[in-house]
N, C-alpha and C positions, 0 to 999 in steps of 0.2 A: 701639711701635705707630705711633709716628707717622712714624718712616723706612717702615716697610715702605706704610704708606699713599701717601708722598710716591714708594718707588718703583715703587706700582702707578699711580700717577697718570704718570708718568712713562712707564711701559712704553703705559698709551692713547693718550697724546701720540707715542711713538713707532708706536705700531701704524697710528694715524693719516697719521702722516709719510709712511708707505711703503702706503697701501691700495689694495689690490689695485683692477683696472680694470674688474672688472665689480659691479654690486649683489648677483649670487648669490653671488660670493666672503665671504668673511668670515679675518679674522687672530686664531687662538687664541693665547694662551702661558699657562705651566701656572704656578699658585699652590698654597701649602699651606693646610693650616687656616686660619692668623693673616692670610691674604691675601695672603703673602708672595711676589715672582715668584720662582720656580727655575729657571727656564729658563735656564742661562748664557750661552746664546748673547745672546739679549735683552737680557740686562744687561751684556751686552759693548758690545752696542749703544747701550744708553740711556747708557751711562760715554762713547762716545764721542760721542756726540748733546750730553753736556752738557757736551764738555772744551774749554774755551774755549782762543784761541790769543795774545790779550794780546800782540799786535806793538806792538813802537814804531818808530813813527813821526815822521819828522824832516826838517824842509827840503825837505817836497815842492814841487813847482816846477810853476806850475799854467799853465806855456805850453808843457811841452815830455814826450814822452815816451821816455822811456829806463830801458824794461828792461832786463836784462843776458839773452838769450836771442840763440842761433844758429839762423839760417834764418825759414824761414816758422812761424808758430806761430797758434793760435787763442786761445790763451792769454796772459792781461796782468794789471798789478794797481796800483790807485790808491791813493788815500790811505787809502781805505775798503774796499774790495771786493779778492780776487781773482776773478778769471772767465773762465769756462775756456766755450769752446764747441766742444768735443767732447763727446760725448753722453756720461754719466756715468749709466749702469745705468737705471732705472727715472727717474731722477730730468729727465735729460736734460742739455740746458744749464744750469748753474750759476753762481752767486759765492755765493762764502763770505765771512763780516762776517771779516775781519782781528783783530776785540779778542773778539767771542762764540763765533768759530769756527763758526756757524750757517750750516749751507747754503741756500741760497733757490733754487729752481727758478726758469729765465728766464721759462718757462709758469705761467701763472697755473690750469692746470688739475693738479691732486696728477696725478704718474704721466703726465698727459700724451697723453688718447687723442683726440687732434687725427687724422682723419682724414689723410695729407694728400692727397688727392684733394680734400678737401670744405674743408680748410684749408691752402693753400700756404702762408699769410703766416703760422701760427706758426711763433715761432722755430725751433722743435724739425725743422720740415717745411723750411725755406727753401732747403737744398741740394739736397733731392728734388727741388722745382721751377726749380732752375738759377739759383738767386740764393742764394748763401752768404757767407760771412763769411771773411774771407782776411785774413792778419796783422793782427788783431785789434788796436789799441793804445790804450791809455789815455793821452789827452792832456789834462788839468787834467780838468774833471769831465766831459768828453765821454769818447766811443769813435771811434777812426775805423779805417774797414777796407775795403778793397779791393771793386768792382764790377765783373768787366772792366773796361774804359775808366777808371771812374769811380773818385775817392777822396771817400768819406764820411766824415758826421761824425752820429753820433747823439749825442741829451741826451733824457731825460724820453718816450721813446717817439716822439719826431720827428727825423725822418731830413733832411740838406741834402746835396747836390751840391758838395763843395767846390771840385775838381779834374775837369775832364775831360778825358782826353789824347787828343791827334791826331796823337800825330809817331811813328814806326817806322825804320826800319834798314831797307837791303837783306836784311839776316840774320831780317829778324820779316816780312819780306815772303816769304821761300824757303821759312822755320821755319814760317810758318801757311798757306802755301800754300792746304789742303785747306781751314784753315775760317780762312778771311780776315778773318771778323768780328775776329777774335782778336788782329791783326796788332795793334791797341792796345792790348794790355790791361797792364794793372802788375802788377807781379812781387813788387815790393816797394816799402817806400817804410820811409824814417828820418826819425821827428822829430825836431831839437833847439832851441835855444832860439832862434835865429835863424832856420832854414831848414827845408823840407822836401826831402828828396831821393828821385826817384820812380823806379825801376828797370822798363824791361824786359828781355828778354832780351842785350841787346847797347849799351845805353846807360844814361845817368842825365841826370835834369834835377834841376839845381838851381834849387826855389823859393823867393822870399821868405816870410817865415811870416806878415806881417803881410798882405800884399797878394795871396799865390800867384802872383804873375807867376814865369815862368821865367828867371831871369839866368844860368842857365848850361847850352848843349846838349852832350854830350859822348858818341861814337859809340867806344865800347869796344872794341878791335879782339881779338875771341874769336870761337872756330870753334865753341864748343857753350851752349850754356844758361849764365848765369850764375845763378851762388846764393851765399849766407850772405853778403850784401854786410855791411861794417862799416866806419862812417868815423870817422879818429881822427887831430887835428889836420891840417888840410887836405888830408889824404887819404883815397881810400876803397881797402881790402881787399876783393877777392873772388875766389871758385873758381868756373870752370864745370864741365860734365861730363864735360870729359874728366881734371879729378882736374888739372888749373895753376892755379896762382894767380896772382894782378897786384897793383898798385899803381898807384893814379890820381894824381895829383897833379891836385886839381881846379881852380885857379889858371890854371894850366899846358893842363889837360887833358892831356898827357902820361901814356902807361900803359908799364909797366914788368913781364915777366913776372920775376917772382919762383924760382916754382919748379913741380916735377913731384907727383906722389904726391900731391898735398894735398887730403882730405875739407873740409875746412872749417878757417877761421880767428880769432879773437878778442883783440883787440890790447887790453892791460891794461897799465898803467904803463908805456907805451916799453918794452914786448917784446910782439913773436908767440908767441900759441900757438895751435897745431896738430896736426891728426893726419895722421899720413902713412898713406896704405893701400898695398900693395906685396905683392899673392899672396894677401892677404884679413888678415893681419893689420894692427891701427890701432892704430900707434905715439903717443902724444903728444910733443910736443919742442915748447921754446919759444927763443926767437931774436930778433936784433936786428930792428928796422927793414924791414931789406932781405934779410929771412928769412938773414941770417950769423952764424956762430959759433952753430950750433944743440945743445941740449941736450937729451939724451931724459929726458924723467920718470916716463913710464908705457907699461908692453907691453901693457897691454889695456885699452882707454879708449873707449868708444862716442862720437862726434862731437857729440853732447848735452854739454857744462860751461858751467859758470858759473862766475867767482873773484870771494870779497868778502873782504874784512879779511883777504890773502895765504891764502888755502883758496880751493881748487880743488875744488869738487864734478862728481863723474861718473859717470857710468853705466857698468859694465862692461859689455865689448861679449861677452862669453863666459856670462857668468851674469845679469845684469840686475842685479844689486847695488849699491845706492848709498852710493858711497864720500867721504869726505872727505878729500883730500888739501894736509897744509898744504906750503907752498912754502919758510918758512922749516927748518921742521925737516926733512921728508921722511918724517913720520908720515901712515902711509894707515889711517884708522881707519873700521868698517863703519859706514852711517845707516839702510839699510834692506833687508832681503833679498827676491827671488824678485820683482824687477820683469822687466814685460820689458823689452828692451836701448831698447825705439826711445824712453823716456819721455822728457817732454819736463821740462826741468830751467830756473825762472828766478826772477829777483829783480829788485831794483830798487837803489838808492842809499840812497832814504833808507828801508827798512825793514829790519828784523834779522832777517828769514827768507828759508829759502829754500824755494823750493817745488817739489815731486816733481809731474807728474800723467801716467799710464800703467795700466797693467795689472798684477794680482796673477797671479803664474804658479804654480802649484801643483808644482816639481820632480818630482815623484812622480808627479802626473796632469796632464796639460798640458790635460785640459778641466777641470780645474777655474781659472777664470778671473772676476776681477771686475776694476774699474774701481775703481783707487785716487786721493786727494788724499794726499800725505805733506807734512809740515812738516818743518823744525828751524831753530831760531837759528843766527845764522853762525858760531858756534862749536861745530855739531853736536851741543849739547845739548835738551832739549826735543821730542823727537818725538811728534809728532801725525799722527795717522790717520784718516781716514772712508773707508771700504769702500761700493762703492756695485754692490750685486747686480741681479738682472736686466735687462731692457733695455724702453723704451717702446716699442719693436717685435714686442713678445713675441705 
């Protein structure tokens, strides 16, 4: 009696967690005589509501942020927290505790029914009103994330102005033509333990980390968009949109095109890896330095990976499947099935997970859809799940 007690106290706490947005609502689930819940669905749910994720963590570096993730993301994750600000079912924006695996809504309202006419500045509302959250990073216990112009830095609900930029390109001057505001705006920016580097479309500045001045302007010489910039020992990697790659040499400033076909790039231990697109299929292949002597690893690889401890995780660009593939062996072993292909896949250095966040795709019925978090250790064992259904828009 006294489990069946603990797991109806359990199933309130959950019926709680997710209560519906109006007072005439109410959340049944069905009990036997003994008070028992039967409802499997529920207890599917309460098992995952209570399945903690116990990361270890190790040598986090409280000046510098560096997730292992490609492109833009809204997604990052500290010593403490992961946090995702893509909207995540009913619950909305998120982070989840790393050691309780507990999700926390970023809104302090369950469910979330922030008007946003009547509330622009909740979190949940901030993109509707033209102020969102744009590569997201954890940098020691702050966050900092993109404003047009502006790079921010939030702690404890107080927001600073850390970076303002004023410098553009002939090419952000032609590119924003129409809405000129725009002609500033950052694209991207990389923290590391010395510098910050602020991307927009056709340049990068290198700032000091301690001071932000800029000690280095450097004018990119590319004919379309740059993205998934990544810098790695004195150089930065990047692709624009017409699918070339480069190499900076930021010293130097000196750029170098590389190559043709390339989706995106991720330099890990003195090699490139890559996908190459070419008629719609996305090849993976990784390569020296200066994209030579290239080697293919994978025919079907969505531009989403991450590599920790020689494992290479990725999204299949055919089925949304999440694969682990190790580098030494050339064992591709499944982590999670029926994502969709675009999830976004990232880690860190010093923790031993890695983390899924995307869509459940139903094969069978493609409306049947919710809003996943997946885990696993870097060894692909330990998988964790929270399924996150309906939507605060509902």
């Amino acid at each position: 009696m006294k489990k069946s007690r603990r797991i109806l106290s359990l199933a309130v706490a959950a019926s709680m967690l997710t209560s519906c947005k109006s007072k005439e609502k109410e959340t049944y689930f069905e009990v036997n005589s003994e008070g028992e819940v039967v409802d499997s669905a529920l207890l599917e749910k309460i098992e995952q509501e209570s399945q903690p994720l116990n990361t270890k963590v190790e040598n986090y570096n409280y000046h510098s942020g560096k997730n292992q993730v490609i492109g833009h993301t809204n997604i990052t994750v500290d010593d403490k927290f992961l946090y995702v600000y893509d909207v995540m079912g009913d619950q909305g924006y998120v982070k989840v505790d790393l050691q309780s695996g507990e999700v926390i809504p970023l809104c302090n309202v369950a469910g979330c029914t922030h008007d946003p006419n009547d509330f622009p500045d909740c979190i949940n509302n901030r993109f509707l009103a033209h102020r969102y959250f744009s590569d997201i990073t954890a940098v020691g216990d702050e966050l900092w994330y993109c404003d047009g112009d502006k790079l921010i830095t939030t702690k404890g609900g107080k927001e600073e102005v850390i970076y303002e930029n004023k410098y553009c390109t002939e090419y952000e001057e032609a590119a924003r033509k129409e809405t000129p505001n725009q002609k500033y705006s950052i694209f991207y920016f990389i923290v590391d333990d010395n510098y910050v580097y602020i991307f927009g479309l056709a340049y990068v500045l290198q700032l000091d980390r301690n001071t932000m001045q800029v000690l280095k302007t450097i004018d990119l010489p590319t004919e379309a968009d740059l993205r998934t910039p990544f810098v790695y020992k004195g150089s930065i990697y990047f692709c624009n949109d017409l699918k070339e790659v480069f190499k900076t040499d930021i010293e130097s400033g000196e750029t170098k095109k590389l190559g043709d076909h390339v989706n995106c790039v991720y330099v890990w231990n003195d090699t490139i890896y890559y996908t190459d697109w070419n008629g719609g299929a996305v090849i993976l292949y990784k390569a020296d330095l200066d994209l030579q002597n290239s080697e293919k690893l994978l025919d079907d690889c969505y531009m989403n990976f991450v590599i920790k401890e020689n494992k290479l995780f990725y999204s299949k660009k055919s089925t949304g499947e999440i694969m682990c593939y190790d580098l030494d062996t050339g064992e591709n072993k499944l982590i999670y099935k029926d994502m969709d292909s675009g999830a976004t896949i990232i880690t860190a250095d010093y923790i031993d997970r890695i983390f899924i966040v995307g869509k459940y795709v139903n094969p069978d019925d493609t409306t049947d859809k919710y809003d996943v978090i997946a885990s696993v250790r870097t060894d692909g064992s330990d998988l964790w799940v929270k399924k996150f259904e309906g939507s605060i828009y509902d």
